[in-house]
C-alpha positions as CSV (number, residue, x, y, z in Angstrom):
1,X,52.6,-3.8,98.2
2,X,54.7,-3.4,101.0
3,X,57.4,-1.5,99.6
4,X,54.5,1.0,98.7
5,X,53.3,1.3,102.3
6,X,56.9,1.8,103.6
7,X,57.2,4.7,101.2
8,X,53.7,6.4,102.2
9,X,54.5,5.9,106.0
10,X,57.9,7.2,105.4
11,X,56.6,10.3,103.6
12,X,53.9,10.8,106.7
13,X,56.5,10.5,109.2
14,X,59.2,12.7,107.2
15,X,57.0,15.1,105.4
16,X,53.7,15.4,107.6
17,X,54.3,14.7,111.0
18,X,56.7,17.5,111.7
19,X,54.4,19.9,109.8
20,X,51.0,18.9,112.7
21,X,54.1,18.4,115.4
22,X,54.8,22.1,115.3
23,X,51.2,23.1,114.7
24,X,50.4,21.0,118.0
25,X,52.4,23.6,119.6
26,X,51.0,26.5,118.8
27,X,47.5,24.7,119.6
28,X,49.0,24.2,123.0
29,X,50.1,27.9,123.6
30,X,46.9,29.3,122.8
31,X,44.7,26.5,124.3
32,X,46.9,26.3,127.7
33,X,48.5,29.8,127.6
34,X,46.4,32.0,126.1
35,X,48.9,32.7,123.3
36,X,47.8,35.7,121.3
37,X,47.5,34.3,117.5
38,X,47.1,37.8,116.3
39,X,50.3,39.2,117.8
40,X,52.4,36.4,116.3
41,X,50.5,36.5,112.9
42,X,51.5,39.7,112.6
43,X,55.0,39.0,113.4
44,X,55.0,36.4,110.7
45,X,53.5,38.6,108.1
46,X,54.9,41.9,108.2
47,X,58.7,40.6,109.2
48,X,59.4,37.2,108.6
49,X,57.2,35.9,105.1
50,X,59.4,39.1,103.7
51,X,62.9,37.6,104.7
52,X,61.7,34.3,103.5
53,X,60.3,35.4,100.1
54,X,63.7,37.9,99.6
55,X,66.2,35.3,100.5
56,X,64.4,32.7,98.8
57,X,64.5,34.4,95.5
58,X,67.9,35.9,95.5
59,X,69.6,32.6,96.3
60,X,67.5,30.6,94.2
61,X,68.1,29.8,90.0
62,X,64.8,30.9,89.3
63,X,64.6,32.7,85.7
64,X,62.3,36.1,84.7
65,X,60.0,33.6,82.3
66,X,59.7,30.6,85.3
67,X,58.9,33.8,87.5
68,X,55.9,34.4,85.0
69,X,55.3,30.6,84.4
70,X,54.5,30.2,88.5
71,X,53.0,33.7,88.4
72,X,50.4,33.0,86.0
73,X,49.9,29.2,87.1
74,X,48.6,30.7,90.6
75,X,46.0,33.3,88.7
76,X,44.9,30.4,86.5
77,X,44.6,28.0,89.3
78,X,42.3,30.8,91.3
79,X,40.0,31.4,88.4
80,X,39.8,27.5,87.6
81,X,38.5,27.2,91.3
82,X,36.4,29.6,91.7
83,X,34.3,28.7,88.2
84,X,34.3,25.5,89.9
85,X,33.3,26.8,93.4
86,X,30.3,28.5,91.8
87,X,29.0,25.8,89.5
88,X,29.3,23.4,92.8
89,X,27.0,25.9,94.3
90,X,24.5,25.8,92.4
91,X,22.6,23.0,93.5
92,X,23.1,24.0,97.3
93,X,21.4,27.0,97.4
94,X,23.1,29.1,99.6
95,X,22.4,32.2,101.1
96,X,24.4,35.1,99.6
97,X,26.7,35.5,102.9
98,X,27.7,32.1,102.8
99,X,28.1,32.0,99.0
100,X,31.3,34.1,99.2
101,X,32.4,32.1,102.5
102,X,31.9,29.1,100.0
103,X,34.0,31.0,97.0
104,X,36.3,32.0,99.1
105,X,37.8,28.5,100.9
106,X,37.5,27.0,97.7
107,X,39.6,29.7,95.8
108,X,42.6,30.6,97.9
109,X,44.5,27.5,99.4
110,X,46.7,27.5,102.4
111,X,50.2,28.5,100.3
112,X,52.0,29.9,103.4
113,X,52.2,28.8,107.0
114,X,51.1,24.7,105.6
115,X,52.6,24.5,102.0
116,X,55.9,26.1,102.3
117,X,57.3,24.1,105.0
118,X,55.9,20.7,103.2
119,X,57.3,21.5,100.1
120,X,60.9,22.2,101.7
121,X,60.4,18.6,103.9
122,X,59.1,17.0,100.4
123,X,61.4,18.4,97.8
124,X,63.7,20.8,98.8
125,X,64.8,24.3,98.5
126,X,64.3,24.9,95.0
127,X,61.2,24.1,94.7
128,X,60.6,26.1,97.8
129,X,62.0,29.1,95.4
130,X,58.9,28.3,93.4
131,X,56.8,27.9,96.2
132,X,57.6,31.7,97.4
133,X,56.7,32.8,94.1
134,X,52.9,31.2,94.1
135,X,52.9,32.3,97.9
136,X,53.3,35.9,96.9
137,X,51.1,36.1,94.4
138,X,48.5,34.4,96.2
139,X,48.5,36.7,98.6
140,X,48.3,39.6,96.0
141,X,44.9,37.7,94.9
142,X,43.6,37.4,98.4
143,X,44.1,41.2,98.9
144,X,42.7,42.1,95.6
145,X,39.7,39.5,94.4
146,X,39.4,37.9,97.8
147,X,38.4,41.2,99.1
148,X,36.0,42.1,96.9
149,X,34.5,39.2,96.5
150,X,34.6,39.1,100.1
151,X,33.2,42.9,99.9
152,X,30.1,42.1,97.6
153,X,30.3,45.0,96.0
154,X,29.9,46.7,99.1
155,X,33.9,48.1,98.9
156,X,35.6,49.8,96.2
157,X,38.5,48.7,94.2
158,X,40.3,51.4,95.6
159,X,40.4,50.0,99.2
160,X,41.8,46.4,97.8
161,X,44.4,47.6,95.9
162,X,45.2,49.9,99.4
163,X,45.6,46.2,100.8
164,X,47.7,45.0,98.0
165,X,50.0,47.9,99.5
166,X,50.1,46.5,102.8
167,X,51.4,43.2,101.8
168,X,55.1,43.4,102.8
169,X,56.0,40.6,100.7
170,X,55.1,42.5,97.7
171,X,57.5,44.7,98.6
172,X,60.4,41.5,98.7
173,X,59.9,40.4,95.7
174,X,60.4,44.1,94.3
175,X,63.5,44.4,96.5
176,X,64.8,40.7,94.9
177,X,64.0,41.6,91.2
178,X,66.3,44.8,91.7
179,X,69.2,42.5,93.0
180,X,68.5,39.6,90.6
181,X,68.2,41.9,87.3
182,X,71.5,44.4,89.0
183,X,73.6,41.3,90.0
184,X,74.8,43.2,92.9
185,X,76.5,41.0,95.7
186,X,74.9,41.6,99.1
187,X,77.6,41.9,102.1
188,X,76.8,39.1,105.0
189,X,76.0,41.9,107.0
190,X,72.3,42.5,105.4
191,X,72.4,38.6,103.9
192,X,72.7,37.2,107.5
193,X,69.9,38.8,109.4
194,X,67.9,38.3,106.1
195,X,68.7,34.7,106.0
196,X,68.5,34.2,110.0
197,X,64.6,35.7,109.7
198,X,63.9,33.6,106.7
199,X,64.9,30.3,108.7
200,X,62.5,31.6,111.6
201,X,59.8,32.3,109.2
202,X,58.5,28.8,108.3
203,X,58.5,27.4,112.3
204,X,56.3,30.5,112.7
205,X,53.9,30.0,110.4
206,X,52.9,26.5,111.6
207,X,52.9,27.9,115.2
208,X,50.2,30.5,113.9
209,X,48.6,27.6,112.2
210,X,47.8,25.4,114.5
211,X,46.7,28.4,116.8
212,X,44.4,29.6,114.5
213,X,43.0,25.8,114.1
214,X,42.3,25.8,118.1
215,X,39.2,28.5,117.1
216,X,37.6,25.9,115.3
217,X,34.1,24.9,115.7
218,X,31.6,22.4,115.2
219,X,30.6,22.3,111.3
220,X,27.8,24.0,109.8
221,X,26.0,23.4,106.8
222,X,27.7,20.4,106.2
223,X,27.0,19.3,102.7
224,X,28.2,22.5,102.1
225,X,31.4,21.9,103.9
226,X,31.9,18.4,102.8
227,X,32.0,19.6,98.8
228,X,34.7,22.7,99.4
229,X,37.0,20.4,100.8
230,X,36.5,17.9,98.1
231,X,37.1,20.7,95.5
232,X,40.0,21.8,97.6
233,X,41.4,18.5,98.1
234,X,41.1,16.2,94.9
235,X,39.3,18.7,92.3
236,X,42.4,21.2,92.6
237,X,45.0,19.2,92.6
238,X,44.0,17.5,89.3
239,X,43.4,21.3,87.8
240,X,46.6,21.8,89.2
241,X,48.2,18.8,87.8
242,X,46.4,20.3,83.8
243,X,47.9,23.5,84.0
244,X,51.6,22.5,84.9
245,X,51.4,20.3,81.7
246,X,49.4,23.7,79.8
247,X,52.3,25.8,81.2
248,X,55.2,23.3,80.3
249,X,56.0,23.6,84.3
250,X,58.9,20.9,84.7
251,X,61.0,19.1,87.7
252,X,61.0,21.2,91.0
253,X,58.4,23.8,89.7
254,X,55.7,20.9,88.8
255,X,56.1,19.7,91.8
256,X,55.6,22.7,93.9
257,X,53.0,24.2,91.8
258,X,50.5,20.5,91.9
259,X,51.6,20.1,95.6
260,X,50.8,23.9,96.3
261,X,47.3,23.1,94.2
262,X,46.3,20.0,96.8
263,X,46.5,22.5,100.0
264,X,43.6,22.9,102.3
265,X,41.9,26.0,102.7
266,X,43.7,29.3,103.7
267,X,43.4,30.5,107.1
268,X,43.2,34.0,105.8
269,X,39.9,33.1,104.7
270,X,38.1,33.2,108.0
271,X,39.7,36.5,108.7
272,X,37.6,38.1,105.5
273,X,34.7,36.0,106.2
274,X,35.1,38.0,109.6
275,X,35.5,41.3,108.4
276,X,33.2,41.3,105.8
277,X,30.3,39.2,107.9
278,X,29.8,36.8,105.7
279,X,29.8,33.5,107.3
280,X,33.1,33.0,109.7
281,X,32.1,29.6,111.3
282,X,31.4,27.7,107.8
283,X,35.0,29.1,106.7
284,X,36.7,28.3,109.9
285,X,35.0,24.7,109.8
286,X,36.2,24.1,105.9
287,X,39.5,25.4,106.9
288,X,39.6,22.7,109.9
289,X,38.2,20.1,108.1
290,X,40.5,20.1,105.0
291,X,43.4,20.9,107.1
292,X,42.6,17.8,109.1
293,X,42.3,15.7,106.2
294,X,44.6,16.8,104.1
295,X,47.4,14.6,105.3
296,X,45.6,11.6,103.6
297,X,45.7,13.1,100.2
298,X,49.0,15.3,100.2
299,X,50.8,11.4,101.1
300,X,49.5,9.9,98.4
301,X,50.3,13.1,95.7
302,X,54.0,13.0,97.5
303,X,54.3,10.1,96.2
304,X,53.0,10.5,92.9
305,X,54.9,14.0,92.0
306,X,58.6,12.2,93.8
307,X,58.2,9.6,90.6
308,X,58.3,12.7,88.3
């Protein structure tokens, strides 16, 4: 018993801590210093994520069908929650604005600015290499279902894929398959600002996180709330856990895809639920509340996936 308690303490300390240390900070700047979140978010996105999904990629040994494997693990993960999302629903009755809000925290996890740096602490940079891959296409899904969900049929399919356009980490992932599948050697002088924005990238990210937590308010509809962060907490991961076993996902990739599955709600989901005026403060108050509890659960799955 005590042997098991060293080992989730030691996990929390090495795996978790550092993760809400760095997120404290950037709480901090925009609480104290009126920090613009929106400014660095963007600095994150459209420069850094890029360098981190490139380099991440074209060092690591991932393969063309593991590619797919991780690929196709994050679509089936989405639709698994969101059939889940809806039948949860059901009973709540919930106004069609809040509906989506609900769809939408449930579907899309935080894969970025939370999951990437806990799966480096947890497991290293090969499953990271996985990691970037669900990232990526997670962000394609946000851009392109999230929207119109988000939308209601109010936007046209034209105008998501537009935003599919304007992910820049598409664009990485296009630039690594050319130098995976053409073996060319980079020189260190493109490799080394690459790799210097990559390392940059996931200190960043938990910066903008913990920013964009010092918005959150007080809870609304709170049944509501309670229920998408038990689906995102302990519903997904268990989906997760099915489909690495359906996909044959093995070693570094099962662990990055189950631990990716247990993430709280994304962030980017209060910036649709904005945009779109659904219902921001019940997607920022999921977002906080599964971001705050998720510590408990991703200790306990740390320790499970590590005996893999």
């Amino acid at each position: 018993m005590s042997h098991e308690l060293n080992l989730l303490l030691s996990i929390l300390a090495n795996d978790i801590v550092p993760i809400f240390a760095i997120a404290g900070v950037g709480f901090l700047l925009a609480r104290h210093f009126d920090a613009s979140v929106h400014t660095v978010s963007k600095v994150s996105f459209n420069a850094l994520s890029p360098c981190l999904v490139f380099d991440q990629l074209v060092t690591s040994n991932i393969t063309g069908p593991d590619f797919g494997r991780m690929a196709l693990f994050c679509v089936l993960l989405t639709a698994a929650m969101g059939v889940a999302a809806r039948l949860a629903a059901i009973p709540l009755r919930l106004d069609r604005q809040t509906l989506s809000s609900f769809l939408l925290v449930v579907m899309f996890s935080n894969s970025g600015n939370y999951a990437l740096p806990v799966v480096l602490f947890a497991f290293g940079r090969e499953a990271l290499g996985y990691a970037s891959v669900y990232f990526v296409t997670s962000a394609i899904l946000v851009y392109t279902v999230g929207v119109l969900l988000a939308a209601s049929g109010r936007r046209s399919v034209r105008r998501a894929l537009m935003g599919v356009l304007r992910v820049p980490a598409l664009y990485a992932v296009v630039a690594a398959g050319v130098v995976m599948l053409t073996r060319v050697t980079l020189s260190l002088a493109v490799m080394r600002p690459i790799g210097m924005l990559s390392d940059a990238a996931l200190p960043i990210m938990l910066l903008v996180m913990g920013m964009q937590l010092e918005r959150a308010v007080v809870p609304k509809h709170v049944t509501a709330v309670a229920i998408a962060v038990a689906l995102s907490l302990a519903v997904s991961p268990l989906a997760g856990l099915a489909l690495s076993i359906l996909l044959g996902l093995s070693g570094p990739a099962r662990q990055a895809a189950i631990l990716l599955a247990a993430m709280p709600a994304a962030v980017v989901t209060t910036v649709l639920a904005l945009e779109f005026d659904l219902e921001p403060s019940f997607a920022t108050s999921v977002v906080f509340v599964s971001t705050m509890l998720s510590p408990f659960s991703l200790v306990l799955i740390i320790a499970y996936l590590q005996r893999l």
